[in-house]
PDB file of N, CA, C and O in Angstrom:
ATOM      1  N   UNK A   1     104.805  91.659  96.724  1.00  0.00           N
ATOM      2  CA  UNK A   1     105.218  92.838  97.450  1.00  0.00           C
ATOM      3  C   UNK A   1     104.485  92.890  98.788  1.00  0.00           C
ATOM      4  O   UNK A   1     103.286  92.657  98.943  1.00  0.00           O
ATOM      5  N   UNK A   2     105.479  93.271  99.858  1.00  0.00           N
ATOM      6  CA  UNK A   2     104.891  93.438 101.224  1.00  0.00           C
ATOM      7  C   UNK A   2     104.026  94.813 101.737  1.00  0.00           C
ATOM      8  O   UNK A   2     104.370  95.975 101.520  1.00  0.00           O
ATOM      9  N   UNK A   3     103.080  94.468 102.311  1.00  0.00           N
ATOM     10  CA  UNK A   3     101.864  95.801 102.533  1.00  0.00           C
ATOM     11  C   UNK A   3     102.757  96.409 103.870  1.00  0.00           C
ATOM     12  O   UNK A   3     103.514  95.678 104.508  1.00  0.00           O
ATOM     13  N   UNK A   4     102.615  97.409 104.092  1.00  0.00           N
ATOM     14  CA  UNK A   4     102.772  98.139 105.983  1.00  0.00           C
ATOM     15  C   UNK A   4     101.852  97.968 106.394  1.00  0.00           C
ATOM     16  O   UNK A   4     100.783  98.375 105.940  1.00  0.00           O
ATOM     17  N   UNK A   5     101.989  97.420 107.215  1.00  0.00           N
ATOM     18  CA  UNK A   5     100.838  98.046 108.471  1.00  0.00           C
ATOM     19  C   UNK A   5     100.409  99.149 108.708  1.00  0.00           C
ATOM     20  O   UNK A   5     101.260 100.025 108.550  1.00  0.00           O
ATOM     21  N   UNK A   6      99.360  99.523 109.050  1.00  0.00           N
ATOM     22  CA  UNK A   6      98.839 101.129 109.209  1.00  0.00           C
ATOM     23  C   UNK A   6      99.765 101.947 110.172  1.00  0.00           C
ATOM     24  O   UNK A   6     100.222 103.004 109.736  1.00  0.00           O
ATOM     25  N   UNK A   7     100.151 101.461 111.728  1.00  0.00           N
ATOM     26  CA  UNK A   7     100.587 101.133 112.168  1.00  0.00           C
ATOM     27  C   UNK A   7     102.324 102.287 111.708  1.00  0.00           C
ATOM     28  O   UNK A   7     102.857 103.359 111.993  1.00  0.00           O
ATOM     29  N   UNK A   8     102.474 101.325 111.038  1.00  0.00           N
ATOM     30  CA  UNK A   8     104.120 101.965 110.256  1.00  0.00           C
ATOM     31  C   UNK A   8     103.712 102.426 109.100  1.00  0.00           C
ATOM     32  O   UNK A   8     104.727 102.549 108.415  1.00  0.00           O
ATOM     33  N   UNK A   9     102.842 102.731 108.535  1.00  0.00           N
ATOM     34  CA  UNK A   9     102.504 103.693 108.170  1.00  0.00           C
ATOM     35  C   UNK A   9     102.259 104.806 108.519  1.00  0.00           C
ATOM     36  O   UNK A   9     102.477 105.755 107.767  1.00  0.00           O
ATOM     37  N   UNK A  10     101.868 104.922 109.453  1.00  0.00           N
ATOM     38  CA  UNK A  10     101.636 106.314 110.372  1.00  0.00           C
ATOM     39  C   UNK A  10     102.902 106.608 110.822  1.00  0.00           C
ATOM     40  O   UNK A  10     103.072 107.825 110.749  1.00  0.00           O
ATOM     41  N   UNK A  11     103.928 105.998 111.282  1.00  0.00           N
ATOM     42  CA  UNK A  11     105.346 106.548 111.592  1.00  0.00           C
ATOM     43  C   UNK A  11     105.936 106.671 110.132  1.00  0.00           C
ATOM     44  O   UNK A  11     106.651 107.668 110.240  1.00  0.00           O
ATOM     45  N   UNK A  12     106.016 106.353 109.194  1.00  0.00           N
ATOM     46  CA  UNK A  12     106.574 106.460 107.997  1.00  0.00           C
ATOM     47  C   UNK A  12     106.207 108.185 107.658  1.00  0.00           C
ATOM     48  O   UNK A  12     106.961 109.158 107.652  1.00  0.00           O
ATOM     49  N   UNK A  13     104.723 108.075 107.389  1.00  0.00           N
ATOM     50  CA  UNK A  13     103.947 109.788 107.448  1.00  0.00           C
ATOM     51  C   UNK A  13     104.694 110.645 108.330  1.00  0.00           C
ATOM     52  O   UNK A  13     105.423 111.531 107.884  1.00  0.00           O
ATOM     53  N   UNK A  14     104.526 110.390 109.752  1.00  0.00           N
ATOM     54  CA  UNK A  14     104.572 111.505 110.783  1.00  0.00           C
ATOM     55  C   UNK A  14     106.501 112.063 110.462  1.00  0.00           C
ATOM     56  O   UNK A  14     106.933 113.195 110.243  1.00  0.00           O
ATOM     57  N   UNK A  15     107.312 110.626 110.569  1.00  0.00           N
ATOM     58  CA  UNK A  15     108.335 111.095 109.634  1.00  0.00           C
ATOM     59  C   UNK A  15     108.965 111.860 108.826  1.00  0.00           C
ATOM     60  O   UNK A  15     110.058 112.419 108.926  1.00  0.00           O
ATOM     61  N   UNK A  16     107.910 111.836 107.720  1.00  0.00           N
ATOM     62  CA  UNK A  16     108.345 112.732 106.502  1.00  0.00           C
ATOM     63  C   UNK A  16     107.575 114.178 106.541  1.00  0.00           C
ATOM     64  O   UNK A  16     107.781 115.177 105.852  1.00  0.00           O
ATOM     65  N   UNK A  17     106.691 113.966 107.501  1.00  0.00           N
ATOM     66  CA  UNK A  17     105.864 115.401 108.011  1.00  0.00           C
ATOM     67  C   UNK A  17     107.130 116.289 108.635  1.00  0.00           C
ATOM     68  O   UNK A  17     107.529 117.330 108.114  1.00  0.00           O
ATOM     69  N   UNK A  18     107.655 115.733 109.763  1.00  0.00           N
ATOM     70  CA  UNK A  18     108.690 116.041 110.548  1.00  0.00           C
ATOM     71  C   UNK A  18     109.340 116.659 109.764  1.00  0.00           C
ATOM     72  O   UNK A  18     109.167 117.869 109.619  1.00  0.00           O
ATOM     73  N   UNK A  19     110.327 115.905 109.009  1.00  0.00           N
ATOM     74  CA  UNK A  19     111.302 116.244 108.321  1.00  0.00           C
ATOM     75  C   UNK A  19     110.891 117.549 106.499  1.00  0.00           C
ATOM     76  O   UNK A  19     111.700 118.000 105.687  1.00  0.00           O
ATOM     77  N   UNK A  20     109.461 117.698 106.558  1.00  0.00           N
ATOM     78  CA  UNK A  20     109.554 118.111 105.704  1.00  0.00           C
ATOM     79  C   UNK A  20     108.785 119.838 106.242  1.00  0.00           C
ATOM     80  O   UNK A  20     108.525 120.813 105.537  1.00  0.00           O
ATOM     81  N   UNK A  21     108.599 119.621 107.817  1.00  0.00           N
ATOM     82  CA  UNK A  21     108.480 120.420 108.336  1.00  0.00           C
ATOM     83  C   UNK A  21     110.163 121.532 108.808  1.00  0.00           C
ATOM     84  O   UNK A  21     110.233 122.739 109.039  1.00  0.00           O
ATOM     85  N   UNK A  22     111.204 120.534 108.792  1.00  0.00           N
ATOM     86  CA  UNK A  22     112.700 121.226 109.380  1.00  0.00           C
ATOM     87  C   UNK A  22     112.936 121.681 107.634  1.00  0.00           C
ATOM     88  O   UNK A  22     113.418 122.741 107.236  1.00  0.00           O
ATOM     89  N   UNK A  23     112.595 120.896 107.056  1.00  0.00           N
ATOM     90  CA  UNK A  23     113.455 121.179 105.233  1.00  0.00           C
ATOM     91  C   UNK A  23     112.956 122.497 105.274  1.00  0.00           C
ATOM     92  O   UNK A  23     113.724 123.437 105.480  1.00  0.00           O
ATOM     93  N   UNK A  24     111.613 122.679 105.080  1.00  0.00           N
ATOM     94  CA  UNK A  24     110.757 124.617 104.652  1.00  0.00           C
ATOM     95  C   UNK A  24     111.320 125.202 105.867  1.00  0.00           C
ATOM     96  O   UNK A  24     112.041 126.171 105.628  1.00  0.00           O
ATOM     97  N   UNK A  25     111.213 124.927 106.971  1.00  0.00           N
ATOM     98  CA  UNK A  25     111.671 126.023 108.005  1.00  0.00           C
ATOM     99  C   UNK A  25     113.300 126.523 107.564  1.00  0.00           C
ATOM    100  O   UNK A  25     113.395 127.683 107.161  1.00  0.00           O
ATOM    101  N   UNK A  26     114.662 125.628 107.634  1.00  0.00           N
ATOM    102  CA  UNK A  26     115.479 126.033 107.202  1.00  0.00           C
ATOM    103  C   UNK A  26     115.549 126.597 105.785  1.00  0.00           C
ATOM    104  O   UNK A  26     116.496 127.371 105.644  1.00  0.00           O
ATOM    105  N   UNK A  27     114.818 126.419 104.731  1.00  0.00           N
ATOM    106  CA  UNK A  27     114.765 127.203 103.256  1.00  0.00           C
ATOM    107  C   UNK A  27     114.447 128.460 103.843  1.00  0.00           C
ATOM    108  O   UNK A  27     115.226 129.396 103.658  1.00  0.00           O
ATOM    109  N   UNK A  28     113.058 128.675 104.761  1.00  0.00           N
ATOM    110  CA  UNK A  28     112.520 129.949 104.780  1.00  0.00           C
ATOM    111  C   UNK A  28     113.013 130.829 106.129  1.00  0.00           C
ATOM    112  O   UNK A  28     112.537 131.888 106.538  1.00  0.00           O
ATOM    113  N   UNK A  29     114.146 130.024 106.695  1.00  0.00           N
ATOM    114  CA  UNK A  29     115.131 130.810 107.220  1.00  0.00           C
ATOM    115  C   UNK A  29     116.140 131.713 106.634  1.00  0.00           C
ATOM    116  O   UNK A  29     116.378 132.898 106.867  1.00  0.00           O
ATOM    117  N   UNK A  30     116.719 130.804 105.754  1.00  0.00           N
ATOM    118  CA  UNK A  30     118.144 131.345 105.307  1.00  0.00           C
ATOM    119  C   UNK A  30     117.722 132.200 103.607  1.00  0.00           C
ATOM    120  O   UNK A  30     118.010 133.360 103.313  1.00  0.00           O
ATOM    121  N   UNK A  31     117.184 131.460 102.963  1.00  0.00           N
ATOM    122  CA  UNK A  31     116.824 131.199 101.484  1.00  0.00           C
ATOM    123  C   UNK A  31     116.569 133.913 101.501  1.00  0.00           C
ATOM    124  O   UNK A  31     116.795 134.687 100.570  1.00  0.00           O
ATOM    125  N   UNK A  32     116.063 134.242 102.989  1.00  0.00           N
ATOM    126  CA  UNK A  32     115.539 135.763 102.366  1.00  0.00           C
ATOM    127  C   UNK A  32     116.725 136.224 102.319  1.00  0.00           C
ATOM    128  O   UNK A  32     116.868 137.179 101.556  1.00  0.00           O
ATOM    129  N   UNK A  33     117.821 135.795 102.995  1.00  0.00           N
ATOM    130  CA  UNK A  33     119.162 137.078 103.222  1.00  0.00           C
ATOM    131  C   UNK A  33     120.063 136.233 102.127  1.00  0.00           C
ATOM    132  O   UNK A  33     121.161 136.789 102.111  1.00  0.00           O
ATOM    133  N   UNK A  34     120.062 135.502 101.521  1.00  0.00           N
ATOM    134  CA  UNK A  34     120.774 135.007 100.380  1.00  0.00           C
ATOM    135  C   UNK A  34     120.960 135.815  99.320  1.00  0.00           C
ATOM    136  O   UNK A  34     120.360 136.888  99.257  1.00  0.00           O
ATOM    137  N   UNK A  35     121.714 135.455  98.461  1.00  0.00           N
ATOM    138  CA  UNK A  35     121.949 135.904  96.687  1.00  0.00           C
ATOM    139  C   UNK A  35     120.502 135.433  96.288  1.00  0.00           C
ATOM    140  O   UNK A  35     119.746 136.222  95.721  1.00  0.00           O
ATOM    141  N   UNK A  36     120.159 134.280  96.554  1.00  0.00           N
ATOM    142  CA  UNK A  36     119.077 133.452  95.686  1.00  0.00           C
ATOM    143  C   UNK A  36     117.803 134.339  95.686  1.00  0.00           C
ATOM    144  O   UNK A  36     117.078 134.532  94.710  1.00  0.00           O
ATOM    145  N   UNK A  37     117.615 134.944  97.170  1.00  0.00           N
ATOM    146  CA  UNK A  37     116.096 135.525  96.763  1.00  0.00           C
ATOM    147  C   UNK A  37     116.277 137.097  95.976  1.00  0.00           C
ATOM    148  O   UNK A  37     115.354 137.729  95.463  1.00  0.00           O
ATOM    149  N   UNK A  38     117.883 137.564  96.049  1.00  0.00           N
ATOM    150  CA  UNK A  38     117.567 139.294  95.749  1.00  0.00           C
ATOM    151  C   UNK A  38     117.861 138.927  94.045  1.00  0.00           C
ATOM    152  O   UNK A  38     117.699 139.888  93.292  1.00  0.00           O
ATOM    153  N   UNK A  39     118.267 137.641  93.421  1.00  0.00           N
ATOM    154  CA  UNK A  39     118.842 137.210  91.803  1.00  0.00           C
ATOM    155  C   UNK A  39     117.652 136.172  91.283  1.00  0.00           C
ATOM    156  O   UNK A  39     117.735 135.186  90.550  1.00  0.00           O
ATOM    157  N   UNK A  40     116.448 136.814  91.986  1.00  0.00           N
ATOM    158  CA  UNK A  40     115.468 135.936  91.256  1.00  0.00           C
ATOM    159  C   UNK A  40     114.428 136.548  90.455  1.00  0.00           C
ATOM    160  O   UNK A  40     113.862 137.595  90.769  1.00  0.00           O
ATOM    161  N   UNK A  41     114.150 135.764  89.249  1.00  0.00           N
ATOM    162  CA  UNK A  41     113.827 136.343  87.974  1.00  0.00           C
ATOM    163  C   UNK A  41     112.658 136.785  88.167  1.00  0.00           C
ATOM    164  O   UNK A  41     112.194 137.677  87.457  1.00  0.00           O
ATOM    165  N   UNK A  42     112.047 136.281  89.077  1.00  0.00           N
ATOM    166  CA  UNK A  42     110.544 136.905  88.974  1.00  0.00           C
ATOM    167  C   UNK A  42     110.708 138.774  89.753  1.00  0.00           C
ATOM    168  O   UNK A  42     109.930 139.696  89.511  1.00  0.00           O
ATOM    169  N   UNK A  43     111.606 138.821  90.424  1.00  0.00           N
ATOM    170  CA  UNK A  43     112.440 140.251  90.628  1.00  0.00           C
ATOM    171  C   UNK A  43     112.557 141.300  89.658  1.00  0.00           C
ATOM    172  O   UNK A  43     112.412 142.520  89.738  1.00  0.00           O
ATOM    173  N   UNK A  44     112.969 140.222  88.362  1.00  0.00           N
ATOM    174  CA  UNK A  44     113.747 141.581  87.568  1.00  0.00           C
ATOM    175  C   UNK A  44     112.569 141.872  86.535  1.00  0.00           C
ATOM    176  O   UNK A  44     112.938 142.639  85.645  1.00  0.00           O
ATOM    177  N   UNK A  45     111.228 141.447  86.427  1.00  0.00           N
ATOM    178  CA  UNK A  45     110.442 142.187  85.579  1.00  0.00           C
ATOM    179  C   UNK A  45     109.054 142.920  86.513  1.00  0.00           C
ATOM    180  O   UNK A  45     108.115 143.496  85.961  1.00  0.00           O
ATOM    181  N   UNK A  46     109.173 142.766  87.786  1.00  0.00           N
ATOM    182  CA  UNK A  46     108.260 143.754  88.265  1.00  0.00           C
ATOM    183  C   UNK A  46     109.213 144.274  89.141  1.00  0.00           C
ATOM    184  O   UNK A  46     110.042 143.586  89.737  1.00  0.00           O
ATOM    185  N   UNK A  47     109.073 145.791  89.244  1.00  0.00           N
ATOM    186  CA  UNK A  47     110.214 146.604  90.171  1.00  0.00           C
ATOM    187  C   UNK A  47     109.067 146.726  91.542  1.00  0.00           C
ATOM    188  O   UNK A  47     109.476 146.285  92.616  1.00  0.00           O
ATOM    189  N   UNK A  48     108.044 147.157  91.504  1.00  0.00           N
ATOM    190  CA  UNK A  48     107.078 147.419  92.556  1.00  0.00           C
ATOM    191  C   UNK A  48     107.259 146.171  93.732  1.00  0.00           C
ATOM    192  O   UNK A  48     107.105 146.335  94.942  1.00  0.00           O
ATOM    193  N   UNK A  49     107.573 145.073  93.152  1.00  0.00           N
ATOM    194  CA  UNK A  49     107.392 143.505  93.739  1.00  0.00           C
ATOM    195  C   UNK A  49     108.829 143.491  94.186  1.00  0.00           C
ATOM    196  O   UNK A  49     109.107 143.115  95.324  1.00  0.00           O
ATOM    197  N   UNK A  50     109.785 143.899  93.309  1.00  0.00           N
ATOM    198  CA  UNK A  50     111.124 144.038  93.860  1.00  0.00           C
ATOM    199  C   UNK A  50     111.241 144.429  95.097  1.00  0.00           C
ATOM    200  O   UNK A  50     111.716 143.749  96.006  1.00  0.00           O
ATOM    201  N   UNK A  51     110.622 146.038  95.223  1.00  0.00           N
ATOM    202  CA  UNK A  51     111.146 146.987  96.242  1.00  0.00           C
ATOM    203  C   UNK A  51     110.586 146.016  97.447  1.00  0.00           C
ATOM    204  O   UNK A  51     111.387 145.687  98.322  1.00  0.00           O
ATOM    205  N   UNK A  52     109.340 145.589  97.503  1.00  0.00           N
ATOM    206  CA  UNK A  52     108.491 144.782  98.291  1.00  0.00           C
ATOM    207  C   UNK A  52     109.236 144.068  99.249  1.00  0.00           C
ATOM    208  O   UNK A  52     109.311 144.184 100.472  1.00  0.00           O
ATOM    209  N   UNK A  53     110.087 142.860  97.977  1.00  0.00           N
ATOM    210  CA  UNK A  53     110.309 141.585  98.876  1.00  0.00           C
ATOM    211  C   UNK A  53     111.724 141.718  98.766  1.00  0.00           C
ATOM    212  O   UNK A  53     112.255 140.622  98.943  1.00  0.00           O
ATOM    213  N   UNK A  54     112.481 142.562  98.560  1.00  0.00           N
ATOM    214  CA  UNK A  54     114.222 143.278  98.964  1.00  0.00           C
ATOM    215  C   UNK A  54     113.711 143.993 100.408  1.00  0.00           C
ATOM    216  O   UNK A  54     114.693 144.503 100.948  1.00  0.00           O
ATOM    217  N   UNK A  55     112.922 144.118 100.915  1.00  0.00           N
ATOM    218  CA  UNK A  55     112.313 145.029 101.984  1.00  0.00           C
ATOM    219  C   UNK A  55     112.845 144.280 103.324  1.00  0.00           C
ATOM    220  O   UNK A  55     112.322 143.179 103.498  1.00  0.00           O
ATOM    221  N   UNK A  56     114.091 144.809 104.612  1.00  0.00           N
ATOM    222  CA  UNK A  56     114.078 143.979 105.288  1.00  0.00           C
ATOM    223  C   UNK A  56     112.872 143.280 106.599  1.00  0.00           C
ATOM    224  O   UNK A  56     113.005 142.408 107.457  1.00  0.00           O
ATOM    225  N   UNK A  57     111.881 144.054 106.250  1.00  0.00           N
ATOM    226  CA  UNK A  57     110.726 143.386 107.122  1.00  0.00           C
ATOM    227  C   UNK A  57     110.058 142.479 106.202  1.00  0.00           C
ATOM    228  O   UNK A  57     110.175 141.357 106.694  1.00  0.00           O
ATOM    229  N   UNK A  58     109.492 142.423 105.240  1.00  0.00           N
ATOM    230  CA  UNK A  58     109.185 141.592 104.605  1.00  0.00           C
ATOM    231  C   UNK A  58     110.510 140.089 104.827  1.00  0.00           C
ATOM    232  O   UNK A  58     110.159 139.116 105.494  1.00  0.00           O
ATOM    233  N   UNK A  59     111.323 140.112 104.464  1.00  0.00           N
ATOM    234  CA  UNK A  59     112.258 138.951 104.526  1.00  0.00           C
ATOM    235  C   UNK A  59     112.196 138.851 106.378  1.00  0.00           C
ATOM    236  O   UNK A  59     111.923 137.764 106.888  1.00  0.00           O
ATOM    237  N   UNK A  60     112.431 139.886 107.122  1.00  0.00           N
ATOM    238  CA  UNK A  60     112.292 139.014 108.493  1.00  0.00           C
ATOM    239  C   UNK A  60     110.963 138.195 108.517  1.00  0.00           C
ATOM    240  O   UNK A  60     111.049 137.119 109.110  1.00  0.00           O
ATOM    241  N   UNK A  61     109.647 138.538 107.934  1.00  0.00           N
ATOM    242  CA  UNK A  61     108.598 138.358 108.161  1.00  0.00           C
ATOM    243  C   UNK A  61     108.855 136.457 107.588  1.00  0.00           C
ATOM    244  O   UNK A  61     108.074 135.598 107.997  1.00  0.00           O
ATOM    245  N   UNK A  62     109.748 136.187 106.871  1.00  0.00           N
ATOM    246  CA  UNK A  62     109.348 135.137 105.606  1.00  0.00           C
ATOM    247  C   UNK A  62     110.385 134.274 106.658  1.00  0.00           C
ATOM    248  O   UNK A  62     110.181 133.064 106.762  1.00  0.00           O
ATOM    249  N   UNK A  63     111.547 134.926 107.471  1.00  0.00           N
ATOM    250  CA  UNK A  63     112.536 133.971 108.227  1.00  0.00           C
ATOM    251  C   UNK A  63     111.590 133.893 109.823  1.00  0.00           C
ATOM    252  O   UNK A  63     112.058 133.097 110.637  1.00  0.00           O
ATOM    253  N   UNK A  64     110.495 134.570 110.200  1.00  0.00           N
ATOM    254  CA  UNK A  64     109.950 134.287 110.923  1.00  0.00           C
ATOM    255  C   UNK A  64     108.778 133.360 110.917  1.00  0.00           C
ATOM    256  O   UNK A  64     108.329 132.894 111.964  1.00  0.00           O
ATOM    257  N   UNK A  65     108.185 133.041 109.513  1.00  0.00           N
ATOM    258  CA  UNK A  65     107.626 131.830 109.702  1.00  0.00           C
ATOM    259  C   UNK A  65     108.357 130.692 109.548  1.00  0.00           C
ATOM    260  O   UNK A  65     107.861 129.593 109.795  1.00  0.00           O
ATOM    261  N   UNK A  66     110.032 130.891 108.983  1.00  0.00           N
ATOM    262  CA  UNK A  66     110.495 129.419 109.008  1.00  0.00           C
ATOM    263  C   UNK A  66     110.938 129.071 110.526  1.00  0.00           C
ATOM    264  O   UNK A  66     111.179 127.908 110.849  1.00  0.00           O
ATOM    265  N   UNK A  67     111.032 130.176 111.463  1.00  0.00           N
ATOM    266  CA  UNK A  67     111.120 129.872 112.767  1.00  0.00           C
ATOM    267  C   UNK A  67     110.249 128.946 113.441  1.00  0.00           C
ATOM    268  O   UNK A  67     110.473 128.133 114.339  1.00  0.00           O
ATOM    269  N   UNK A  68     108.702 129.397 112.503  1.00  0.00           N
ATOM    270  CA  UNK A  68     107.227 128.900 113.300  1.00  0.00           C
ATOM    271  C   UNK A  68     107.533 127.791 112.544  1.00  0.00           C
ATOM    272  O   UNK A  68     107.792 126.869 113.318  1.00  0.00           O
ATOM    273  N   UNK A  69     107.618 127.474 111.481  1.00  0.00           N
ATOM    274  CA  UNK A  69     108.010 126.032 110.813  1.00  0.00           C
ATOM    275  C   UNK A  69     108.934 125.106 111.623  1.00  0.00           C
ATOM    276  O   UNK A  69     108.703 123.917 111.846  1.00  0.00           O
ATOM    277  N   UNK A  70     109.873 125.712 111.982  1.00  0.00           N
ATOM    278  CA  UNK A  70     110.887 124.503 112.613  1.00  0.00           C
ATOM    279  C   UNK A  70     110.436 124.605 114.450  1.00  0.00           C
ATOM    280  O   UNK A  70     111.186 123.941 115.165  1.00  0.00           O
ATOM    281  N   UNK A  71     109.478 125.254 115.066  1.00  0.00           N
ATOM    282  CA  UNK A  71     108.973 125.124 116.287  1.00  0.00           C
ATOM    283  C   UNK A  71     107.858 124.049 115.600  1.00  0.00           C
ATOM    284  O   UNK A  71     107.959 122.994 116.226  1.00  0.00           O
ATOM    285  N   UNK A  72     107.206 123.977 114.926  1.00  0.00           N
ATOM    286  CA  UNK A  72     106.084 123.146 114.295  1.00  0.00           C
ATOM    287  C   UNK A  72     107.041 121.446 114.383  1.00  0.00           C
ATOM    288  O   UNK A  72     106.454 120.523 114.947  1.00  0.00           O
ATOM    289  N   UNK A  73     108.135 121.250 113.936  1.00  0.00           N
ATOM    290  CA  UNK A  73     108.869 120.336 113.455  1.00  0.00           C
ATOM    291  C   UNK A  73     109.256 119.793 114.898  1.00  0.00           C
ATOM    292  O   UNK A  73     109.266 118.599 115.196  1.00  0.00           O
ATOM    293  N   UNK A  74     109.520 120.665 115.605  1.00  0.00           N
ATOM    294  CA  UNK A  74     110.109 120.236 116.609  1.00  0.00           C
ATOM    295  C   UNK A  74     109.188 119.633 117.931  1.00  0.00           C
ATOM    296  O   UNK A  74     109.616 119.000 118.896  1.00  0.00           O
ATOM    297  N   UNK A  75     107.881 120.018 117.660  1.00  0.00           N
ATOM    298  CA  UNK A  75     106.923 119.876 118.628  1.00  0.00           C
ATOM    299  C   UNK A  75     106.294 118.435 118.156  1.00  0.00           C
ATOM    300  O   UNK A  75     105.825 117.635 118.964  1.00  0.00           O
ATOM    301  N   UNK A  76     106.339 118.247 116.966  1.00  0.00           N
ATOM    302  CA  UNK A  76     106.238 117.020 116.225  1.00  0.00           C
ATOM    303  C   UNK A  76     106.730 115.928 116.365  1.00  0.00           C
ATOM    304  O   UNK A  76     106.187 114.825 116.419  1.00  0.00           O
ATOM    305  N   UNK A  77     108.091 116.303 116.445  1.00  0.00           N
ATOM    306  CA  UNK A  77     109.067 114.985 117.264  1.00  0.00           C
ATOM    307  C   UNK A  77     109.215 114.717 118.310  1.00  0.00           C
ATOM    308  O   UNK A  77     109.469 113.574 118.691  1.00  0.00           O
ATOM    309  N   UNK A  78     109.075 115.849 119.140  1.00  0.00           N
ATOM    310  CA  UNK A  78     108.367 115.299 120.622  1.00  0.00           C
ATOM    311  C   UNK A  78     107.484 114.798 120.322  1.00  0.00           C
ATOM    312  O   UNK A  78     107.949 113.658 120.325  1.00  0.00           O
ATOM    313  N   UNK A  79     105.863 114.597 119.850  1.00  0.00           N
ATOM    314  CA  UNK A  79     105.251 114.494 120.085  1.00  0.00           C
ATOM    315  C   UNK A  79     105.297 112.732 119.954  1.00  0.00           C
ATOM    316  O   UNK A  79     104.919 111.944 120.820  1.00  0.00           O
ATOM    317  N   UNK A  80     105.863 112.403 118.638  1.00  0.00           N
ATOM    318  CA  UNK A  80     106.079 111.189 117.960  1.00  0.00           C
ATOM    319  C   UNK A  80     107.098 110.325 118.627  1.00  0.00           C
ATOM    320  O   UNK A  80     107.276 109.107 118.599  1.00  0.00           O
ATOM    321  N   UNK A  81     107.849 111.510 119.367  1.00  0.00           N
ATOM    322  CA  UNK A  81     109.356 110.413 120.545  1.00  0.00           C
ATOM    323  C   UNK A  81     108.388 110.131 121.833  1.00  0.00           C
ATOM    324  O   UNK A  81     108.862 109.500 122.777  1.00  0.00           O
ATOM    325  N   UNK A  82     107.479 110.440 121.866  1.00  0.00           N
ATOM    326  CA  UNK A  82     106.678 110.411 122.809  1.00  0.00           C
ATOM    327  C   UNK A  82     105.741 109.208 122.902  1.00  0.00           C
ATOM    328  O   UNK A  82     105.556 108.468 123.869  1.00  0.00           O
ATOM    329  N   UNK A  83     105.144 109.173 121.587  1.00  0.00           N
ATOM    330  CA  UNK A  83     104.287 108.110 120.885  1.00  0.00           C
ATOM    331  C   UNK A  83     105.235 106.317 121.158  1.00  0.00           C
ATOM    332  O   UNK A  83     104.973 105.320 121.830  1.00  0.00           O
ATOM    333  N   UNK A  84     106.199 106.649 120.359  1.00  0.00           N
ATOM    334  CA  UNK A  84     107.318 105.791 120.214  1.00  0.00           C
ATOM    335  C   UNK A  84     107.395 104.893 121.562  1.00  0.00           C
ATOM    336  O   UNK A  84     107.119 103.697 121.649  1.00  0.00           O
ATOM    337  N   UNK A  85     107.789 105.664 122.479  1.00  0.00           N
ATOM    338  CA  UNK A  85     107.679 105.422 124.402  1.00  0.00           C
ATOM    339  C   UNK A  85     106.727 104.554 124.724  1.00  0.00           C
ATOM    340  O   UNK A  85     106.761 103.386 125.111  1.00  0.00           O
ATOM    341  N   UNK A  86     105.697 105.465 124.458  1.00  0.00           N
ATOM    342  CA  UNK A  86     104.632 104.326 125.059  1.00  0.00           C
ATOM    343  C   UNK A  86     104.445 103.241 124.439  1.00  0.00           C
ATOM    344  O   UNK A  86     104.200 102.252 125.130  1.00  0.00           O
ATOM    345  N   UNK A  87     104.493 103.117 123.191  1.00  0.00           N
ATOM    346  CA  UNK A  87     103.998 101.597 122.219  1.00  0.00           C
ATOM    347  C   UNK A  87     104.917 100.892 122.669  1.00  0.00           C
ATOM    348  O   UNK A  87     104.545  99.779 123.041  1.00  0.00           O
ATOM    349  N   UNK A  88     106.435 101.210 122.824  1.00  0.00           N
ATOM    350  CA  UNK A  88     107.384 100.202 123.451  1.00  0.00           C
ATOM    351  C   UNK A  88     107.573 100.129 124.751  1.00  0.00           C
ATOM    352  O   UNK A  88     108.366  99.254 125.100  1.00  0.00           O
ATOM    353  N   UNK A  89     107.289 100.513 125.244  1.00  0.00           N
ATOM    354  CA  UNK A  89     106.327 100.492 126.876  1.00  0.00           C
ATOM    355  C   UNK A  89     105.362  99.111 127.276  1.00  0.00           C
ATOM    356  O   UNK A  89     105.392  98.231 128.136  1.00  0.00           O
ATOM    357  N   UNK A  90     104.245  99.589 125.780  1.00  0.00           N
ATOM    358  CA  UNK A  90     102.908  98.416 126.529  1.00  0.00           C
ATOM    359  C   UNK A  90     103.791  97.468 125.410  1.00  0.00           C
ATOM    360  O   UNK A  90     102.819  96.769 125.123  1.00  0.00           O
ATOM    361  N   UNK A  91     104.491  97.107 124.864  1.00  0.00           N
ATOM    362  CA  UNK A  91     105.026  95.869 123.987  1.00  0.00           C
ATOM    363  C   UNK A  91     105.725  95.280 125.135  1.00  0.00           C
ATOM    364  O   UNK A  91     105.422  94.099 125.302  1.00  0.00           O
ATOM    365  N   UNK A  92     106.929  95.951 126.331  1.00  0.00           N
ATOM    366  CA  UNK A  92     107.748  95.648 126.556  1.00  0.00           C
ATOM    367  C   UNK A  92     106.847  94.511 128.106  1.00  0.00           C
ATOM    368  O   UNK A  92     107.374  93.530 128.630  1.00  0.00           O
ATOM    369  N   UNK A  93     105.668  95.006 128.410  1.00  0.00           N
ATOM    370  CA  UNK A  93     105.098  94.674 129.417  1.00  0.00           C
ATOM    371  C   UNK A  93     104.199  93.303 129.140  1.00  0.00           C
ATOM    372  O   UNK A  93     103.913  92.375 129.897  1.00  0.00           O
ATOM    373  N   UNK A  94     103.942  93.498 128.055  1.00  0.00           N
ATOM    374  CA  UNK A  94     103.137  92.312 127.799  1.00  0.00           C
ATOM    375  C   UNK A  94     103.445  90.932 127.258  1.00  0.00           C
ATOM    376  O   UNK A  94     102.545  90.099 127.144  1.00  0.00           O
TER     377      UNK A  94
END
């Protein structure tokens, strides 16, 4: 079996960082104004916790960190399309 290089290893990581940074941001976008969060079981045996997180500031609060999640995701892939540039930059020169 073939090893990676650290190298592509680190793009393999930053990758699945990326992408697992857009996956939670879109869940914790959409996932508060759904059926799924007001038909969930942990709902129907505390009512106090109910009223809580049926609350529409609470759910903006939960679609506003998936906002900060997918600004996180996105600053990432710049950062890494960025990375990308230069390594094939000093490859392309030398």
């Amino acid at each position: 079996m073939r090893r990676l290089s650290p190298k592509y290893m680190n793009r393999v990581l930053a990758v699945a960082f990326i992408l697992f940074c857009f996956e939670i941001g879109v869940v914790l976008v959409f996932v508060p104004w759904s059926a799924l969060w007001e038909n969930n079981v942990l709902l129907t045996y505390s009512i106090s916790l109910r009223g809580l997180l049926l609350n529409n500031f609470v759910r903006g609060a939960v679609s506003g960190l998936g906002v900060v999640d997918l600004a996180l995701g996105l600053g990432e892939l710049g950062r890494f399309w960025k990375s990308i540039k230069i390594v094939n930059r000093s490859t392309t020169t030398e």
